[in-house]
N, CA, C and O of each residue as an XYZ file, in Angstrom:
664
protein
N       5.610     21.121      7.726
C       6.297     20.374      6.704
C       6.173     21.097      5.380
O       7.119     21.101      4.592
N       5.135     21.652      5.141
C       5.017     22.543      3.939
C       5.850     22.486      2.624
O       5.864     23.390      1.788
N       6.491     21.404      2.546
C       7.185     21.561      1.005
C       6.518     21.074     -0.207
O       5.957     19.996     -0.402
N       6.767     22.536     -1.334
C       6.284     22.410     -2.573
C       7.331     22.574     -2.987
O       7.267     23.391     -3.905
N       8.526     22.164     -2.778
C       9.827     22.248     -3.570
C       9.771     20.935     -4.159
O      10.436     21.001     -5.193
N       9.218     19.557     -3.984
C       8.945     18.089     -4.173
C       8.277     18.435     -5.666
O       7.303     19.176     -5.792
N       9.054     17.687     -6.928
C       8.560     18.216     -7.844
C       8.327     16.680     -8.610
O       7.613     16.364     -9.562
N       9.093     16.028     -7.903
C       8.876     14.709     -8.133
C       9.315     12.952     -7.146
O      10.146     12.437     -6.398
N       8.304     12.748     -7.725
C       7.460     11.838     -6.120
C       7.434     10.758     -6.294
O       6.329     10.306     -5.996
N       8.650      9.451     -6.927
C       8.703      8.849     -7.792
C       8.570      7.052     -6.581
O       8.511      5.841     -6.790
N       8.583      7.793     -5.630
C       9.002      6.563     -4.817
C       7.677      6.146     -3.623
O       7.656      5.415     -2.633
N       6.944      6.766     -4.105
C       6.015      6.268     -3.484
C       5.415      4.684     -4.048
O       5.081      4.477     -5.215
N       5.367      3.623     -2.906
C       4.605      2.178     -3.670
C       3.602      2.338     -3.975
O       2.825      2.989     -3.277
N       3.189      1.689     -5.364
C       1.873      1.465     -5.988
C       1.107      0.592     -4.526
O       1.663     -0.284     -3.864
N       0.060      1.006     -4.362
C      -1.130      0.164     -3.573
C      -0.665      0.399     -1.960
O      -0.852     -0.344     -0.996
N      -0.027      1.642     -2.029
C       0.061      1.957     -0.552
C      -1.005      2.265     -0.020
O      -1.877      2.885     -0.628
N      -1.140      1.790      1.504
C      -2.745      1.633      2.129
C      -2.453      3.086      2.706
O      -1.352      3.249      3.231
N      -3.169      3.951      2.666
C      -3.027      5.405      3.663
C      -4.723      5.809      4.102
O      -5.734      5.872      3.403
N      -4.539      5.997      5.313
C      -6.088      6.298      6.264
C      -5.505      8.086      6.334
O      -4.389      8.586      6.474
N      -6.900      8.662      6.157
C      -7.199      9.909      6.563
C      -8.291      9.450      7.820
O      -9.015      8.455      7.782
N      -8.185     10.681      9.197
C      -9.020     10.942      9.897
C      -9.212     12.130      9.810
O      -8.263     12.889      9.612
N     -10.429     12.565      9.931
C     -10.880     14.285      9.755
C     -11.991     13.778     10.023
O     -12.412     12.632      9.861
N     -12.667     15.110     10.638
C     -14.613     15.292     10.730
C     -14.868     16.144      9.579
O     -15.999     16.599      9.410
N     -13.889     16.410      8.747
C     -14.252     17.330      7.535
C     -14.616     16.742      6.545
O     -13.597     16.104      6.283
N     -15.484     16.431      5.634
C     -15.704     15.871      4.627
C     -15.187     16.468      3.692
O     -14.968     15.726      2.735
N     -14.834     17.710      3.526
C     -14.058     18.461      2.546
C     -12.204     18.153      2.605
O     -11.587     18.149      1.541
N     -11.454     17.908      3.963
C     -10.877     17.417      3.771
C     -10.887     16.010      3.810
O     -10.434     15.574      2.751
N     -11.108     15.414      4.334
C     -11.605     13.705      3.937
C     -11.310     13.630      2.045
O     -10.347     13.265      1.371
N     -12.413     14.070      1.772
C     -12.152     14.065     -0.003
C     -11.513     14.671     -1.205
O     -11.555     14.377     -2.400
N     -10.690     15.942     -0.284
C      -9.161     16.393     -0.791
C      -8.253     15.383     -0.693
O      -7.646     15.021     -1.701
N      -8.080     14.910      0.294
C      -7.095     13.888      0.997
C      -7.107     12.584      0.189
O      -6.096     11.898      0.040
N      -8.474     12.241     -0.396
C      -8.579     10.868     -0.895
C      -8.698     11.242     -1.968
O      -9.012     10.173     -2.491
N      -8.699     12.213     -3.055
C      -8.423     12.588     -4.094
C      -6.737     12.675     -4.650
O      -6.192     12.080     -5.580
N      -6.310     13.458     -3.873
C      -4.704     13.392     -3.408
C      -4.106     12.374     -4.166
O      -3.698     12.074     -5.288
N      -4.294     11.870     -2.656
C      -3.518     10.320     -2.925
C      -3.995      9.054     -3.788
O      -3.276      8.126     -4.159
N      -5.042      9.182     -3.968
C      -5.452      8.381     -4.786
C      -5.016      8.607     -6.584
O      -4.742      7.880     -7.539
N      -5.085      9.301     -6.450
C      -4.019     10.021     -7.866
C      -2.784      9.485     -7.971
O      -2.355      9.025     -9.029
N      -1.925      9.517     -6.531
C      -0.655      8.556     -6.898
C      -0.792      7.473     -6.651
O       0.130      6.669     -6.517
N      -2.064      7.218     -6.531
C      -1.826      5.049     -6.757
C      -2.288      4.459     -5.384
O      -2.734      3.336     -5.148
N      -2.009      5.761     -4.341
C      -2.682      5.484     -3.295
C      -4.134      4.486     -2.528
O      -5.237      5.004     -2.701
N      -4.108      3.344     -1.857
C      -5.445      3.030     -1.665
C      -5.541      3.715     -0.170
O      -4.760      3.688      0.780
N      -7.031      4.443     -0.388
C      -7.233      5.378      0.628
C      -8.551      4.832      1.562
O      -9.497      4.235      1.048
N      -8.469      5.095      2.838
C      -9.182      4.619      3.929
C      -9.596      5.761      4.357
O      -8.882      6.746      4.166
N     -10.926      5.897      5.077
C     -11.644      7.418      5.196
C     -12.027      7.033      6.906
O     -12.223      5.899      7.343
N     -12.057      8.061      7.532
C     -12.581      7.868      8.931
C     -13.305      9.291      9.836
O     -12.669     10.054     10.563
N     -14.624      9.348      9.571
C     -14.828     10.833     10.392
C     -14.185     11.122     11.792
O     -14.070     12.347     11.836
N     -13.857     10.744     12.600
C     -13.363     10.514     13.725
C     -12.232      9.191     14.243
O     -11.890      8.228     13.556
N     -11.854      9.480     15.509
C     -10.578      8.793     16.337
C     -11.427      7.047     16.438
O     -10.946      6.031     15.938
N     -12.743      7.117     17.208
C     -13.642      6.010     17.143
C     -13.701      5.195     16.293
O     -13.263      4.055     16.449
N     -14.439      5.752     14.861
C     -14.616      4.927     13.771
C     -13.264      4.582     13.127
O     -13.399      3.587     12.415
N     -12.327      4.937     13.128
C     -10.954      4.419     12.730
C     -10.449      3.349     13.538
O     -10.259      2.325     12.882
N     -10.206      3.274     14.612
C     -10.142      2.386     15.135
C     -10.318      0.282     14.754
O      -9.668     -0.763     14.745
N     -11.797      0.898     14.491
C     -12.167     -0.520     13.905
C     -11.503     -0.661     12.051
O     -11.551     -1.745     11.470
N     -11.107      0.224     11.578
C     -10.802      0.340     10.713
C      -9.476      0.050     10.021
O      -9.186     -0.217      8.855
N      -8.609      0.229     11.401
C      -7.706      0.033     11.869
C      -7.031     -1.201     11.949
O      -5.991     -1.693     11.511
N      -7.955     -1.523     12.639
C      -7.994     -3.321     13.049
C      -8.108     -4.196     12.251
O      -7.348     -5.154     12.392
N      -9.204     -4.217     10.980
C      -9.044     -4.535      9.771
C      -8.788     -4.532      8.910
O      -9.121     -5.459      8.171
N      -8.023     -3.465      8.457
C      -7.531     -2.735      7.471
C      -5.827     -2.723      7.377
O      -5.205     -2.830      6.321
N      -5.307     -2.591      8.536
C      -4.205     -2.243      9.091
C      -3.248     -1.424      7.886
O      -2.232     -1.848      7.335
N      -3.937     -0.125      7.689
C      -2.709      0.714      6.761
C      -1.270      1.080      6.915
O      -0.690      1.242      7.989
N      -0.749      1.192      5.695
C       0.761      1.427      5.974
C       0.862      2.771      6.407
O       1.994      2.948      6.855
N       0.150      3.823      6.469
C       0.418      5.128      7.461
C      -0.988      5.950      7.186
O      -1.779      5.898      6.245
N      -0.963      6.898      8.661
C      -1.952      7.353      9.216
C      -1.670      9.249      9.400
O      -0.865      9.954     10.008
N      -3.090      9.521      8.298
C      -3.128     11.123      8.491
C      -4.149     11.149      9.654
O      -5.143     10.436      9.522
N      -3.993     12.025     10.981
C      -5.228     12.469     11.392
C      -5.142     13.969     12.213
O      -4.294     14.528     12.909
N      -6.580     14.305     11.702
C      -6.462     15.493     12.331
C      -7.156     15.620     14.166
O      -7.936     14.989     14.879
N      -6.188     16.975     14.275
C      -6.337     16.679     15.659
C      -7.521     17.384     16.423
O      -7.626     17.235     17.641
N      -8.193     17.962     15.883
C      -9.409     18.675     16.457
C     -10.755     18.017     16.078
O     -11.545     18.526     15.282
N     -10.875     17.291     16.472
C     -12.428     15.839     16.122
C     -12.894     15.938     17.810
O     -12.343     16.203     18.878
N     -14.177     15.575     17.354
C     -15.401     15.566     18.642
C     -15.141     13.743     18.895
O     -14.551     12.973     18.137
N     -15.723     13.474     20.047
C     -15.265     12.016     20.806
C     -13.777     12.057     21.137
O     -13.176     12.447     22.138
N     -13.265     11.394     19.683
C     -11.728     11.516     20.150
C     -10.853     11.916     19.677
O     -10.509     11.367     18.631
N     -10.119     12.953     20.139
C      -9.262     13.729     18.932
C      -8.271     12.961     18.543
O      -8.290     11.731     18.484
N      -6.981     14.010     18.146
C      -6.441     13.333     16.772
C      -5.042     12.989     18.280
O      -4.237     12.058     18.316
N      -5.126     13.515     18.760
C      -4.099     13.448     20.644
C      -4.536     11.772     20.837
O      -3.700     10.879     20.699
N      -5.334     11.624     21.025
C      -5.916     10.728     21.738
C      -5.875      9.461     20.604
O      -5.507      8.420     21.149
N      -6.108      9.335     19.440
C      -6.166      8.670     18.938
C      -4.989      8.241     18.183
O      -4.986      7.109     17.698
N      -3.886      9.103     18.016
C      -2.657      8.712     18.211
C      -1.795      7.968     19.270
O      -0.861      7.179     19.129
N      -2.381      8.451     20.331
C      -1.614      7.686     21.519
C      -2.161      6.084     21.600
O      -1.393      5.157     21.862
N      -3.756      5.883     21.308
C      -3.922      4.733     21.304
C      -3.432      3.805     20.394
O      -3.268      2.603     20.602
N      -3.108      4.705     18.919
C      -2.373      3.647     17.982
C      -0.952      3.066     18.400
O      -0.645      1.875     18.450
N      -0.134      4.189     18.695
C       0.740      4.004     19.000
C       0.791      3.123     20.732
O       1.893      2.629     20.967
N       0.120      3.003     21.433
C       0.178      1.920     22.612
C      -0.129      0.587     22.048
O       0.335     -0.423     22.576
N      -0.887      0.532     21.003
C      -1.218     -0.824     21.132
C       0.111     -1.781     20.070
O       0.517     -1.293     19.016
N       0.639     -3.198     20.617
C       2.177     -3.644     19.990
C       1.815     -3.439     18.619
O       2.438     -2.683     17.874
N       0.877     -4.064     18.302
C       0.339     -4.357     16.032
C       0.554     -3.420     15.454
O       0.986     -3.575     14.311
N       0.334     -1.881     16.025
C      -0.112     -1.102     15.457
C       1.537      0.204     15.539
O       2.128      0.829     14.659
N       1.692      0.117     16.769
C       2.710      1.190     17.067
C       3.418      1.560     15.941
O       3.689      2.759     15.866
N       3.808      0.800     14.998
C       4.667      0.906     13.854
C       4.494      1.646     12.632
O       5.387      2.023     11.873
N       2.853      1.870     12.486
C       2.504      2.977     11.912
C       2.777      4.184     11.782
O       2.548      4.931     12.734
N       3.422      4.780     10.392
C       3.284      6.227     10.828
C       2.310      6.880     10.821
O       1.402      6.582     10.044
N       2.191      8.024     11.726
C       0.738      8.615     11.965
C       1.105      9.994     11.875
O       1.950     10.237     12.736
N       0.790     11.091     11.120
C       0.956     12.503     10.614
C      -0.260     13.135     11.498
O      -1.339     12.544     11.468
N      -0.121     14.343     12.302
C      -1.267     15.379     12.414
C      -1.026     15.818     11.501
O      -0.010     15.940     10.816
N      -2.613     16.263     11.410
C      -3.285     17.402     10.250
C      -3.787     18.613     11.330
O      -4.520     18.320     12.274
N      -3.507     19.445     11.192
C      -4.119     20.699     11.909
C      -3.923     22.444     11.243
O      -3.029     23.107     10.717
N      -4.863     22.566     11.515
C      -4.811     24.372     10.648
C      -4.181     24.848     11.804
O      -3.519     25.885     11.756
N      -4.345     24.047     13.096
C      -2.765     25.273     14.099
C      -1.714     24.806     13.697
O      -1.442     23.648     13.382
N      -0.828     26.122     13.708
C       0.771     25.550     13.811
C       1.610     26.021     14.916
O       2.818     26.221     14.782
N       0.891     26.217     16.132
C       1.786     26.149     17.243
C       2.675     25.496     17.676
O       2.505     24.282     17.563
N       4.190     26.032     18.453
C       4.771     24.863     18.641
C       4.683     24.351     19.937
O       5.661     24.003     20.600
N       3.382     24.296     20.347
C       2.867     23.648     21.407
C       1.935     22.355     20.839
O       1.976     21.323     21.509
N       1.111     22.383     19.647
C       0.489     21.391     19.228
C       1.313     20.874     18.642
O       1.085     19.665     18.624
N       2.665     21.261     17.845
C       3.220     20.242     17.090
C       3.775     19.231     18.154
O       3.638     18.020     17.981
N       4.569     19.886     19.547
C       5.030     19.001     20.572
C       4.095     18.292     21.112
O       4.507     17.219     21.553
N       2.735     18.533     21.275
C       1.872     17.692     21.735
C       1.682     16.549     21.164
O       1.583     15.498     21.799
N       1.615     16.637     19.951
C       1.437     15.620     18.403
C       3.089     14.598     18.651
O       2.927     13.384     18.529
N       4.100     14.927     18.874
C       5.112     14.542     19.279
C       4.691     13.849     20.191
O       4.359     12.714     19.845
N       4.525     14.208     21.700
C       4.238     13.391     23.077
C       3.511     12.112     22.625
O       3.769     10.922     22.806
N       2.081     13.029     21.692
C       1.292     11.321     21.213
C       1.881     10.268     20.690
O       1.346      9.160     20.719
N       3.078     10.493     20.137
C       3.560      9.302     19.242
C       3.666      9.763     17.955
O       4.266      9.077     17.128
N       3.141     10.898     17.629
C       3.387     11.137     15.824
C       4.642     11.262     15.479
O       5.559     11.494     16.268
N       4.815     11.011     13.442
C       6.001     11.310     13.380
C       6.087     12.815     12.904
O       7.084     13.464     13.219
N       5.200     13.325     12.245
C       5.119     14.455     11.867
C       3.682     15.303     12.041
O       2.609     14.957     12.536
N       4.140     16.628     11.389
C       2.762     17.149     11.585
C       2.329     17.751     10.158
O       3.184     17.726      9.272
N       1.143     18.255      9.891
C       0.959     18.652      8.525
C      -0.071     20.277      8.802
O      -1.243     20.362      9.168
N       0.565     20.997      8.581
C      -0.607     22.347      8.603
C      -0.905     21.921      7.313
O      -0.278     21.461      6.358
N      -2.977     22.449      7.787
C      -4.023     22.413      6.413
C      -4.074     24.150      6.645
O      -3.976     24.766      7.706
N      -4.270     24.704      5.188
C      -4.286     23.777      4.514
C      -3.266     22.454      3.398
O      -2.434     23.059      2.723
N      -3.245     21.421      3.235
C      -1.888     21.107      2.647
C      -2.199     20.735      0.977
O      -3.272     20.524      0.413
N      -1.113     20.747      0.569
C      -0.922     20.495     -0.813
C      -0.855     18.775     -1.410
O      -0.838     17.821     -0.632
N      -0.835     18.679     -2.451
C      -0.495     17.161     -3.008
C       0.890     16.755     -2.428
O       1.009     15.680     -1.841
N       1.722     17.431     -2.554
C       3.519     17.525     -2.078
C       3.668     17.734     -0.962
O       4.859     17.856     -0.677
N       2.654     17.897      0.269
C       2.898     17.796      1.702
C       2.439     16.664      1.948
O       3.271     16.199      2.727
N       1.516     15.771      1.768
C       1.172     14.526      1.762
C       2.002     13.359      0.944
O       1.804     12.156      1.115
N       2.868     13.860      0.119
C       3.272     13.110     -0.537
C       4.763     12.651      0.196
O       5.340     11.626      0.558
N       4.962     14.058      0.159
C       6.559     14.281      0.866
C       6.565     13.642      2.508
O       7.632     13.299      3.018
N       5.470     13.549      3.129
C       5.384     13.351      4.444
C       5.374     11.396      4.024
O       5.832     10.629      4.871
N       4.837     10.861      2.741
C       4.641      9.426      2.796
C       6.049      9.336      2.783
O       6.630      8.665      3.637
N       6.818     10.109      1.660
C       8.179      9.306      1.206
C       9.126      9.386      2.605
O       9.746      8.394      2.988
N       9.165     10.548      3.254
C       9.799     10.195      4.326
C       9.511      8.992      5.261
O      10.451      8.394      5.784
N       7.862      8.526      5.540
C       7.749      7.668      6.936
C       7.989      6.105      5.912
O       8.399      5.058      6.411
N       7.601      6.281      4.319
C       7.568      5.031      3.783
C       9.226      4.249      3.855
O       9.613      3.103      4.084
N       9.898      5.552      3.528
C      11.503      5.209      3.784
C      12.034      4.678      5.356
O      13.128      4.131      5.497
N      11.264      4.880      6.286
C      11.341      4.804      7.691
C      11.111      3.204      7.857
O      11.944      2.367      8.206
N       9.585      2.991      7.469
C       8.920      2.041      7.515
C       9.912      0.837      7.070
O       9.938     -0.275      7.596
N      10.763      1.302      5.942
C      11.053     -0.160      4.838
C      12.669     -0.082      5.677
O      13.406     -1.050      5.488
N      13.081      0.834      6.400
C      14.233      0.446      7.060
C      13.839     -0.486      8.078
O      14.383     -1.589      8.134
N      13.023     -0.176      8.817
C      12.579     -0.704      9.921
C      12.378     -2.454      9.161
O      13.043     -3.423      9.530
N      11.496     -2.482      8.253
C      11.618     -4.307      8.292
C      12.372     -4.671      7.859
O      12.698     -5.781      8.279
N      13.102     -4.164      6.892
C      14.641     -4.689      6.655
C      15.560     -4.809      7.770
O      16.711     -5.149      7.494
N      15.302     -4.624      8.800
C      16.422     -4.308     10.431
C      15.762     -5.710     10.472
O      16.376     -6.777     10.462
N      14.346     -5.538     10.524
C      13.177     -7.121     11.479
C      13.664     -8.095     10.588
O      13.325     -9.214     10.972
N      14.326     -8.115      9.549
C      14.281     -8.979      8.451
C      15.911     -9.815      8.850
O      16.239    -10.983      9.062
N      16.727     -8.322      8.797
C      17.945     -9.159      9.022
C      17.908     -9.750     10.509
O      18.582    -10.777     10.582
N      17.403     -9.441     11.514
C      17.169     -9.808     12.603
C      16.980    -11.172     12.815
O      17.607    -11.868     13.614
N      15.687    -11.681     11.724
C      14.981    -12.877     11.761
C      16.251    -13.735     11.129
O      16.617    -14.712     11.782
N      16.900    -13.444      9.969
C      17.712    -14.273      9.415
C      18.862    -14.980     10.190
O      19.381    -16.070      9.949
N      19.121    -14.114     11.151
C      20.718    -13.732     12.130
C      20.671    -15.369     12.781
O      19.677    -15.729     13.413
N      21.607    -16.115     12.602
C      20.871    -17.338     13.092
C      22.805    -17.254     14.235
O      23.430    -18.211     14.692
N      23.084    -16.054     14.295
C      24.353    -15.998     15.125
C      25.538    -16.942     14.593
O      26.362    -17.385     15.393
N      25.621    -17.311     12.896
C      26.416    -18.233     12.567
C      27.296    -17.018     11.528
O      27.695    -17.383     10.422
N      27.539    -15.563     12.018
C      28.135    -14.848     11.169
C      29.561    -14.666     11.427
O      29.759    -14.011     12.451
N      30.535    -15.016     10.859
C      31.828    -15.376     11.171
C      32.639    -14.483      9.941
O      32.263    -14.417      8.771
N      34.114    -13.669     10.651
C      34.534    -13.191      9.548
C      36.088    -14.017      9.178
O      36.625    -14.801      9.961
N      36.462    -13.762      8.259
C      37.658    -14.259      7.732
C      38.776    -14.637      9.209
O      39.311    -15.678      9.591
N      38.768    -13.518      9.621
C      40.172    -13.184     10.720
C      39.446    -14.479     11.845
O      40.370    -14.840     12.574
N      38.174    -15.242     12.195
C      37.447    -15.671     13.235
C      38.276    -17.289     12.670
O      38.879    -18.155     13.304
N      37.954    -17.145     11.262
C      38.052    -18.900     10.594
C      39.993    -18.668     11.119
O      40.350    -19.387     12.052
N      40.809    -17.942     10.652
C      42.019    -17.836     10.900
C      42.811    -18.344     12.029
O      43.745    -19.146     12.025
N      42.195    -17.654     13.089
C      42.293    -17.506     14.828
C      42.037    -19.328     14.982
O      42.917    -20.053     15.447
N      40.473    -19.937     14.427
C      40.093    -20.962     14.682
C      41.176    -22.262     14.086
O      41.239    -23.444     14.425
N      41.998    -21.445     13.025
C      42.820    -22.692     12.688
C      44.725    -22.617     12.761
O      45.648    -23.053     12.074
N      44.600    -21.917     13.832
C      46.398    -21.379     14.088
C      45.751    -22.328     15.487
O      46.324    -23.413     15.589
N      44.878    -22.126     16.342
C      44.932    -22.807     17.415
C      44.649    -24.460     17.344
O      44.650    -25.249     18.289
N      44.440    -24.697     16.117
C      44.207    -26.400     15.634
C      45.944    -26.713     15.722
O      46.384    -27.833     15.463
């Protein structure tokens, strides 16, 4: 994803929830430095395990993780977000210093929407929110008009038809 052409980042929501996973504490606190700069509220997780529960209580609006962690990697812990119904809806970004296009497709298979080579910038994290945040807010606006749809949507030509046959 690598873009530093993003020079301005205007659309990100104030008090967006975003989880980093890493076993790195160096990135862990790049990451929550980052984003926390744009307003970001940031969730920290050394591993696939401890996120989880974090997960569950927390429930953030999108998910960085990297994919090379001891217990459970960032493979594995994507696929479980994405299986379980609550959660699937999350976007979830790999972080990885590979950029094969065998790990990015793998990261794909798991359920991610994107991937992020580290090392990354303020504008690869940023640029990766505005895309899934724009994703995200289509998506409940679809659930939204969905819920409203009470099947009483009728157009002009319907009322017409209904009163030539009166």
């Amino acid at each position: 994803m690598n873009n530093s052409d993003v020079d301005t980042l205007d659309n990100i929501p104030v008090g967006l929830t975003v989880m980093v996973i890493d076993d790195s504490k160096t990135i862990r606190r790049t990451a929550e430095i980052l984003l926390s700069e744009q307003g970001c509220k940031v969730l920290l997780a050394n591993d696939g395990f401890e996120s989880l529960a974090i997960i569950a209580n927390d429930r953030p609006d999108m998910i960085f993780v990297d994919i090379m962690m001891p217990r459970l990697d960032g493979y594995q812990t994507c696929a479980l977000i994405k299986g379980h119904p609550e959660y699937r809806d999350i976007p979830v970004v790999m972080l990885s210093s590979k950029d094969s296009i065998f790990d990015m497709a793998r990261g794909r298979l798991a359920g991610s929407e994107s991937y992020i080579t580290k090392p990354f910038t303020r504008n690869d994290l940023m640029t990766a929110i505005q895309e899934h945040v724009k994703t995200l807010d289509n998506k409940k606006e679809d659930e939204s008009k969905k819920d409203n749809d009470d099947g009483m949507d009728f157009e002009l030509d319907d009322f017409e038809e209904l009163e030539m046959t009166l």
